[in-house]
Structure formats: C-alpha cells, structure tokens
DSSP file (Angstrom, degrees, kcal/mol; ACC not computed):
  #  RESIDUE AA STRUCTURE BP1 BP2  ACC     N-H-->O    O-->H-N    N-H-->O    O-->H-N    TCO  KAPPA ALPHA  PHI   PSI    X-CA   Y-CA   Z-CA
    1    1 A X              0   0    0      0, 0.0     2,-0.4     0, 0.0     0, 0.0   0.000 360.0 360.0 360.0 150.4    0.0    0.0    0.0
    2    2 A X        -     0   0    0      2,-0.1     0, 0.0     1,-0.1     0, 0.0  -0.941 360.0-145.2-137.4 123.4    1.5    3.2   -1.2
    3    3 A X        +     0   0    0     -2,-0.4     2,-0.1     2,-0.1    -1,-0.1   0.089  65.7 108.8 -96.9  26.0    1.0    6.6    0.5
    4    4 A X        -     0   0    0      2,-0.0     2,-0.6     0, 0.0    -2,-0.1  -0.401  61.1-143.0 -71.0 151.9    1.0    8.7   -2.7
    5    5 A X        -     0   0    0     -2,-0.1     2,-0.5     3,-0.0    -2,-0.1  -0.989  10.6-142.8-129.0 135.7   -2.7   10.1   -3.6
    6    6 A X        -     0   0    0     -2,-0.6    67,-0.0     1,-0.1    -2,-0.0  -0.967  21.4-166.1 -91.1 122.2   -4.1   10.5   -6.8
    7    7 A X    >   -     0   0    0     -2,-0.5     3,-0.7     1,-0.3     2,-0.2   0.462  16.2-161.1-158.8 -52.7   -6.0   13.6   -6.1
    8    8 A X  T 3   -     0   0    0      1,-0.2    -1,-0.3     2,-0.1     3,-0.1  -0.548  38.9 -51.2  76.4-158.6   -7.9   13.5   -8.9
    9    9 A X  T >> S+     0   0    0     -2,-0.2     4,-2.9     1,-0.2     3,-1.0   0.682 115.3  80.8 -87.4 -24.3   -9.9   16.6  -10.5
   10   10 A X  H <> S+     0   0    0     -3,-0.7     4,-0.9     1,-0.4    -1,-0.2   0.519  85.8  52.4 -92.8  15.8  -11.6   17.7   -7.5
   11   11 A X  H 3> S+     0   0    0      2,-0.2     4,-1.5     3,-0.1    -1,-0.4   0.761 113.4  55.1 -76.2 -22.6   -8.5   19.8   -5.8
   12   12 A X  H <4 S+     0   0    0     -3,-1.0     3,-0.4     1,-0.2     5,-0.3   0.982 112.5  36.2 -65.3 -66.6   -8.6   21.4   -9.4
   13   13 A X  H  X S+     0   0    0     -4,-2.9     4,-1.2     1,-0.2    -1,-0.2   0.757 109.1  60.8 -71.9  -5.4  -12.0   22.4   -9.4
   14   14 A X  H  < S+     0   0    0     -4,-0.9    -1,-0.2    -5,-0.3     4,-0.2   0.978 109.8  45.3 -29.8 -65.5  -12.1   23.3   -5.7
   15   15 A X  T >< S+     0   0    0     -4,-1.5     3,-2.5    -3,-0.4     5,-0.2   0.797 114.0  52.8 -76.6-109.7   -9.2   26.1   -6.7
   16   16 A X  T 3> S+     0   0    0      1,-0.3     4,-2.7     2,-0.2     5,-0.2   0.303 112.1  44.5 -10.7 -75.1  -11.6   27.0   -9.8
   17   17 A X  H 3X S+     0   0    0     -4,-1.2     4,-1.0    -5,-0.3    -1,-0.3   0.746 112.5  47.0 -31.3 -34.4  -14.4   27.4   -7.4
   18   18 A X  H X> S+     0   0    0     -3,-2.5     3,-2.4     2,-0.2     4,-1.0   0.966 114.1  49.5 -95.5 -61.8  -12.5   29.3   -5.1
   19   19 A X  H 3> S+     0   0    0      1,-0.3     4,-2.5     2,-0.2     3,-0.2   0.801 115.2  49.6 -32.1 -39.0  -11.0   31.7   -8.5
   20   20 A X  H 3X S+     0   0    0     -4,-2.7     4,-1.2     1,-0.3    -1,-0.3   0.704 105.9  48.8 -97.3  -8.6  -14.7   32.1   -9.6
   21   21 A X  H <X S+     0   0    0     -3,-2.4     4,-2.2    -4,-1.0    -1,-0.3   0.638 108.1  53.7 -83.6 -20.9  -16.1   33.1   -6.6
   22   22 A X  H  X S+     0   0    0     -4,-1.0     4,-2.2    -3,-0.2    -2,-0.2   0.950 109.0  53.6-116.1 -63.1  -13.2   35.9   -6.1
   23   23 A X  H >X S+     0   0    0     -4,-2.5     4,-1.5     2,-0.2     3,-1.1   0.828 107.3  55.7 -25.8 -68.4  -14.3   37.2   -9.9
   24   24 A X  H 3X S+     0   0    0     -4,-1.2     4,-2.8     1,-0.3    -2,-0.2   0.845 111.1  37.2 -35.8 -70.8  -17.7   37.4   -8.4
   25   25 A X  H 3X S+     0   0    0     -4,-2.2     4,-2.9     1,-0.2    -1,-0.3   0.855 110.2  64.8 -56.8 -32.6  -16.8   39.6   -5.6
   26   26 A X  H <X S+     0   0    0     -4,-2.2     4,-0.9    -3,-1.1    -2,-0.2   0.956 106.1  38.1 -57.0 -43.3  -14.6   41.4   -7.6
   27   27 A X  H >X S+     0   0    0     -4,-1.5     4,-4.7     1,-0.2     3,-1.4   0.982 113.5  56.3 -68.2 -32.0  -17.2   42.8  -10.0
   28   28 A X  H 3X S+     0   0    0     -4,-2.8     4,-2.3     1,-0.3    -1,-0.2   0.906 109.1  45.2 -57.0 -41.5  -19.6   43.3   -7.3
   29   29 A X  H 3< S+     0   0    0     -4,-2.9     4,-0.4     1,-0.2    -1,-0.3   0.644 115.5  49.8 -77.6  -8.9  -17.0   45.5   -5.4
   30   30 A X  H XX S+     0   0    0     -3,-1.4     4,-2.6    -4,-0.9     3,-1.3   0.942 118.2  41.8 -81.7 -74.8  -16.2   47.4   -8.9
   31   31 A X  H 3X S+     0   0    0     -4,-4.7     4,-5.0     1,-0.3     5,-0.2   0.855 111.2  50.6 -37.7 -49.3  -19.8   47.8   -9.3
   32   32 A X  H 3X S+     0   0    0     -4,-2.3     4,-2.1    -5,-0.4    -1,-0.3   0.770 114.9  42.3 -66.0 -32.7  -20.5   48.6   -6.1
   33   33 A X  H <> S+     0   0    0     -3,-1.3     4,-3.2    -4,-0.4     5,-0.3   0.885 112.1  57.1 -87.4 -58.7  -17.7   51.5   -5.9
   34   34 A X  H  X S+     0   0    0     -4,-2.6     4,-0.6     2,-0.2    -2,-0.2   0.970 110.6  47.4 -43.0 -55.6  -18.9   52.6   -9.9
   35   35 A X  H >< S+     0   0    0     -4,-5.0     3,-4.1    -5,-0.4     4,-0.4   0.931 118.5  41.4 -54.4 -71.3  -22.8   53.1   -8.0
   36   36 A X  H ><>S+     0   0    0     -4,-2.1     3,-0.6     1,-0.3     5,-0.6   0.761 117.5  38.8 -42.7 -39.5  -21.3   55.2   -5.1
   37   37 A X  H 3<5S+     0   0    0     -4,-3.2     3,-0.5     1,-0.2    -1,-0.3   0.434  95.2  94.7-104.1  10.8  -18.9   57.3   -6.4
   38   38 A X  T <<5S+     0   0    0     -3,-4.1    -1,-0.2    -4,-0.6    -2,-0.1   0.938  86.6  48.7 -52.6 -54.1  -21.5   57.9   -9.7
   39   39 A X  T < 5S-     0   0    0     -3,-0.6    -1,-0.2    -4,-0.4    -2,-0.1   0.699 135.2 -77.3 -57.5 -30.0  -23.0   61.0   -8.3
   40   40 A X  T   5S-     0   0    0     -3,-0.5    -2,-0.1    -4,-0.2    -3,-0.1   0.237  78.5 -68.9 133.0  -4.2  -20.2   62.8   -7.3
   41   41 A X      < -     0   0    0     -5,-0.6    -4,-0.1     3,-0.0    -5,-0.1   0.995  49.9-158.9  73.0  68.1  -19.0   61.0   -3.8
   42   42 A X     >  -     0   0    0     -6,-0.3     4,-1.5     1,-0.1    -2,-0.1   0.153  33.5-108.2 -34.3 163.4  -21.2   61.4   -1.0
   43   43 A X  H  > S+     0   0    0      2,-0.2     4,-0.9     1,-0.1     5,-0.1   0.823 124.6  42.1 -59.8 -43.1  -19.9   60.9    2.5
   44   44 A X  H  4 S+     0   0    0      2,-0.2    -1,-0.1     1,-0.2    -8,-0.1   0.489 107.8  58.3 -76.0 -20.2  -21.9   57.7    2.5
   45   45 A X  H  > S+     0   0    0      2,-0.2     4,-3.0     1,-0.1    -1,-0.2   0.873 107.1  45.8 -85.9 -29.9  -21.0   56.8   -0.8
   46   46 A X  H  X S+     0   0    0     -4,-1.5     4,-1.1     1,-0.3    -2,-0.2   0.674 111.1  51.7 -86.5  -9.7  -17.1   56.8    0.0
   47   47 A X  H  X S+     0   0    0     -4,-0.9     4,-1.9     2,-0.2    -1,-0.3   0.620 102.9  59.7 -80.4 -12.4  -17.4   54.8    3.3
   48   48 A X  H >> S+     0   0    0      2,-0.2     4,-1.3     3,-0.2     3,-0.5   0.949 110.4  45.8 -70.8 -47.9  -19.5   52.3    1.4
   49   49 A X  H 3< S+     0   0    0     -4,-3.0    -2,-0.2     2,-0.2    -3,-0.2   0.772 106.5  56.3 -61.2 -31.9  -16.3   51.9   -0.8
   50   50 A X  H 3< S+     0   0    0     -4,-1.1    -1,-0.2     1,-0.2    -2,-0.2   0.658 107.5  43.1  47.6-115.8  -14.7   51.8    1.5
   51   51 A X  H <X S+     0   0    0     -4,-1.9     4,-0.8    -3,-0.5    -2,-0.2   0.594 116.5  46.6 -52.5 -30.1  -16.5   49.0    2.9
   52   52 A X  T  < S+     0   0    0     -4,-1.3    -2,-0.2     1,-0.2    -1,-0.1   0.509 104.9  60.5-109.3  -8.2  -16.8   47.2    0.1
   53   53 A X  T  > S+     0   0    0     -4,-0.1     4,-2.1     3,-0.1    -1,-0.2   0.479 112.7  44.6 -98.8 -14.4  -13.0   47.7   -1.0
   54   54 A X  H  > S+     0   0    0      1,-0.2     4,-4.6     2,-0.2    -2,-0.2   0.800 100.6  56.7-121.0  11.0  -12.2   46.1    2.0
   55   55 A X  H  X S+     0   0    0     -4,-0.8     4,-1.8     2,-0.2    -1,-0.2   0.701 111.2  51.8 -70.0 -26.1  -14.4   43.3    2.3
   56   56 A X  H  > S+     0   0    0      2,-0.2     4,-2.9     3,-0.2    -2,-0.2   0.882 105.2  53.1 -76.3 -62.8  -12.9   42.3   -1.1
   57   57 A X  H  X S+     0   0    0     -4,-2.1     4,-2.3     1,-0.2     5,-0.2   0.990 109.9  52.2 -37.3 -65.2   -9.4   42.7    0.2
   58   58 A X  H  X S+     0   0    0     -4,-4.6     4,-2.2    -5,-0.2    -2,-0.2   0.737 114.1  40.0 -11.0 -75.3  -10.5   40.2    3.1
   59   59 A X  H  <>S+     0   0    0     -4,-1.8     5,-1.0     1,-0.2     4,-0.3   0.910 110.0  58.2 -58.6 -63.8  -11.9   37.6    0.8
   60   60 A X  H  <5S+     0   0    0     -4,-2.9     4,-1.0     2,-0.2    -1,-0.2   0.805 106.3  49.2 -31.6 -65.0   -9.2   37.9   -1.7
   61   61 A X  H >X5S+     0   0    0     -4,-2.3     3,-1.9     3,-0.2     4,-1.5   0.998 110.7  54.2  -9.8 -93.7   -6.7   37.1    1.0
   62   62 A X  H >X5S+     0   0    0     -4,-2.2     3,-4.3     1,-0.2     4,-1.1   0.657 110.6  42.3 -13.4-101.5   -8.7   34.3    2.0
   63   63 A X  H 3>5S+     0   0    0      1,-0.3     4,-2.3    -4,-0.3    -1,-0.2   0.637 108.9  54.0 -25.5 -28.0   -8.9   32.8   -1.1
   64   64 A X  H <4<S+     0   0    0     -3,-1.9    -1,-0.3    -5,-1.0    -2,-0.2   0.925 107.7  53.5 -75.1 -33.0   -5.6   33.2   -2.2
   65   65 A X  H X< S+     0   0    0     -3,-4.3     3,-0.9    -4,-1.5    -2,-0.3   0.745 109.4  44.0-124.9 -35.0   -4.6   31.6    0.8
   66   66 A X  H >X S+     0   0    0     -4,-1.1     3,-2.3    -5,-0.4     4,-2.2   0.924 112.3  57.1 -65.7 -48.0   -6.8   28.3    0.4
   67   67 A X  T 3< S+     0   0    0     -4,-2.3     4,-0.4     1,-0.3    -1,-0.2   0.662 106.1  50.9 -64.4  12.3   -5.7   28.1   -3.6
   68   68 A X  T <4 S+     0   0    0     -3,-0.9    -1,-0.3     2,-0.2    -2,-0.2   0.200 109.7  48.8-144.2  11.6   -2.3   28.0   -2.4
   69   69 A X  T X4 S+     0   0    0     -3,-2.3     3,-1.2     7,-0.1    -2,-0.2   0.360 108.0  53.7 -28.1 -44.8   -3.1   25.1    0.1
   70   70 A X  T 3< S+     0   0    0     -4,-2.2     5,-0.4     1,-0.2    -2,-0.2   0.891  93.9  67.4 -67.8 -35.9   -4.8   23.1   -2.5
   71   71 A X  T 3  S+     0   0    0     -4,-0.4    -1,-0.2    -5,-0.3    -3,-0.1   0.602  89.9  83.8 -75.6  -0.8   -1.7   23.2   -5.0
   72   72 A X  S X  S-     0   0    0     -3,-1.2     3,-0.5     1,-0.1    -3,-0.1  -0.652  93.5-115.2 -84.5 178.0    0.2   20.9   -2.1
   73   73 A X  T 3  S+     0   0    0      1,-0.2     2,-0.3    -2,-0.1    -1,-0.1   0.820 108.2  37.1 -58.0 -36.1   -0.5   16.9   -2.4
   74   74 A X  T 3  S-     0   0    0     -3,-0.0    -1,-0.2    -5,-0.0    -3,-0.1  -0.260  86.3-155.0-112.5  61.6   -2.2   16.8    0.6
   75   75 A X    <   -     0   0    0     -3,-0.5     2,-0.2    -5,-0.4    -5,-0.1   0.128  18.7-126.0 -51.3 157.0   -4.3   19.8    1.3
   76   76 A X        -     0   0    0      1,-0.2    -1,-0.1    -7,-0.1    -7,-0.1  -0.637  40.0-110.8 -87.3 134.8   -5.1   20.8    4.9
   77   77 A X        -     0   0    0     -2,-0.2     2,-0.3     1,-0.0    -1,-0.2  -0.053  43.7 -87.9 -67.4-155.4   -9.1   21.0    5.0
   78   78 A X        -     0   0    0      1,-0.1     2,-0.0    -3,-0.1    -1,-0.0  -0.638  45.1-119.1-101.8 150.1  -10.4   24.7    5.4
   79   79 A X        -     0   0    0     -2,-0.3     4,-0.3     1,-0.1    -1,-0.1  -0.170  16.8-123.1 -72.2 163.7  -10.7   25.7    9.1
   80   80 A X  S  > S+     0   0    0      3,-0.1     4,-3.1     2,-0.1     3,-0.2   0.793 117.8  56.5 -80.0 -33.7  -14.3   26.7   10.4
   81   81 A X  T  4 S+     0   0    0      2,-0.2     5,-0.1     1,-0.2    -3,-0.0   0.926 110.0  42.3 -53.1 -60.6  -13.0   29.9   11.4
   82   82 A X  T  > S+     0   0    0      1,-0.1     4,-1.7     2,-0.1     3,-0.3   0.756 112.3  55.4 -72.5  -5.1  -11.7   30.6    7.5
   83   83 A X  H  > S+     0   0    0     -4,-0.3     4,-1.7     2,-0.2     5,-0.2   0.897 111.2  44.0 -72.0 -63.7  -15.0   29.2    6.1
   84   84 A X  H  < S+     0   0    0     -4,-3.1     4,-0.2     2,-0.2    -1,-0.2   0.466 111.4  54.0 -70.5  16.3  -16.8   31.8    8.3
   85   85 A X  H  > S+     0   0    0     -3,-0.3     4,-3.5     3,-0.1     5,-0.2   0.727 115.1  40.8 -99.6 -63.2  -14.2   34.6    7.2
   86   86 A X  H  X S+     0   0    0     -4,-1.7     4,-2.1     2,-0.2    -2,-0.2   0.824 116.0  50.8 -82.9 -21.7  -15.0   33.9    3.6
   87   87 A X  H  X S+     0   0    0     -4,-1.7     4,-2.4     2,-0.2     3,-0.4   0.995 115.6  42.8 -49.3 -77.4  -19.1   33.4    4.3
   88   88 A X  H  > S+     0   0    0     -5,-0.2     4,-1.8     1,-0.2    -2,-0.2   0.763 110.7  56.7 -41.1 -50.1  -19.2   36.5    6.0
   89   89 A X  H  X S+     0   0    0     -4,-3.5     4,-1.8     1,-0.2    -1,-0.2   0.838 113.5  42.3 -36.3 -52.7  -16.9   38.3    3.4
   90   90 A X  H  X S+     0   0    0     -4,-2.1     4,-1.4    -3,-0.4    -2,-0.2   0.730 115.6  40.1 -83.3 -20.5  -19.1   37.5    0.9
   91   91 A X  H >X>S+     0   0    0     -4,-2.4     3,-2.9     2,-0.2     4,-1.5   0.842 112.7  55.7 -72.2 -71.4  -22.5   38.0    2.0
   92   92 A X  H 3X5S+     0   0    0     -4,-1.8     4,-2.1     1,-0.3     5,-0.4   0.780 108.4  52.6 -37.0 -42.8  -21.6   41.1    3.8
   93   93 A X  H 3X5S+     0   0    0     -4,-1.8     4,-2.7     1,-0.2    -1,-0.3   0.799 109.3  50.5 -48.8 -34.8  -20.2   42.4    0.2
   94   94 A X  H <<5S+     0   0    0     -3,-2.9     4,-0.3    -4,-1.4    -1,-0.2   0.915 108.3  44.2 -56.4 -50.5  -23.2   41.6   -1.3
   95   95 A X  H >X5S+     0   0    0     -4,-1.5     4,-2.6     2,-0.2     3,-0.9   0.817 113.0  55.5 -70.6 -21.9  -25.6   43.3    0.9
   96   96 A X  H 3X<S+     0   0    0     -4,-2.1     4,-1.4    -5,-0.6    -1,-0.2   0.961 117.9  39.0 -78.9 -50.6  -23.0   46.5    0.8
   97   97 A X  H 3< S+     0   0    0     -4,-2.7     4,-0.4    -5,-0.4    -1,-0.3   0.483 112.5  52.5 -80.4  20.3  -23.4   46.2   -3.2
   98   98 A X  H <> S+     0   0    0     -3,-0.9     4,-1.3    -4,-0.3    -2,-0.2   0.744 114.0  46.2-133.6 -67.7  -27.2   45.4   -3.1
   99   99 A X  H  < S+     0   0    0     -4,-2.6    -2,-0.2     2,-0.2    -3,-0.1   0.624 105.7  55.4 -27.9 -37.1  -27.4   48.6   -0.8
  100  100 A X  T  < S+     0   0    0     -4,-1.4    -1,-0.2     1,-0.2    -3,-0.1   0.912 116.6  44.3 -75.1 -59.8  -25.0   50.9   -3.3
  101  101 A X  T  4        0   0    0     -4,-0.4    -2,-0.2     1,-0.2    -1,-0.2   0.781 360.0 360.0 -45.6 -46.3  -27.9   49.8   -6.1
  102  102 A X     <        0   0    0     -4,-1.3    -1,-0.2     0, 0.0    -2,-0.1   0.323 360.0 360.0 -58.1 360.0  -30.8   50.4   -4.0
C-alpha cells in the first residue's frame, strides 16, 4: 500500500471554485464603488467603498490563501473559522453592493 494520492480533478475544481467566486466579488465591489462614487462621492457613498473595498481585500486574502493550500498533495481542509471569514466576506459584500444599487 502506497501513500501517494491520486487527487484526482476535485482539488482542481475546488481552486476553480475558489477563482470564480473571487471574480464574483470582484465585480460586485467594482460595481458597487462605480454606484457610489457615480454621483459625485457622497460621505456615504465613499465609506461604502470603502467598505466594500475592503471586504474584497478580506476575501481575496482568503482565497488566495486556500488556492495556495490546494496546490500541495495533501491539502489541509479549510478551518471553520476561514469558512466563516470567507461566508461573511461574501454575504456582507453583497448586501454592501445590493445597498449601493438600492
């Protein structure tokens, strides 16, 4: 018995997953920053960007830091702690660009 692992696909499409979710939040925070500052840059609009630039940052971090766990042979699973980092990152970004829209 031989303590190499065949891996398979699914650490690839994990790190895909992880790559396409970070697009996601990127346009939204693009967007979201495009709404606020549209008018002219309210007080309200630029702490929303703020917000929303650094909720992005967060996640980004995050993610980066899981795809670059999956590329060993044996990835370490995901913590609950970063799994609620990256939850939270992403809802709260939504609701911040769902607000911006509003």
């Amino acid at each position: 018995m031989s303590d190499a692992r065949d891996p398979g696909l699914q650490p690839e499409r994990t790190r895909l997953a992880w790559r396409r979710t970070t697009l996601a939040c990127t346009v939204a925070a693009v967007l979201a920053v495009k709404t606020a500052l549209a008018g002219g840059g309210s007080a309200t609009g630029v702490v929303a960007c703020a917000l929303c630039a650094a909720l992005w940052l967060g996640f980004l971090l995050l993610a980066q830091s899981r795809i670059r766990t999956l590329a060993a042979p044996r990835p370490a699973a995901l913590t609950p702690r970063a799994a609620g980092a990256a939850a939270l990152c992403t809802i709260a970004l939504a609701v911040c660009a769902a607000a911006l829209v509003i």
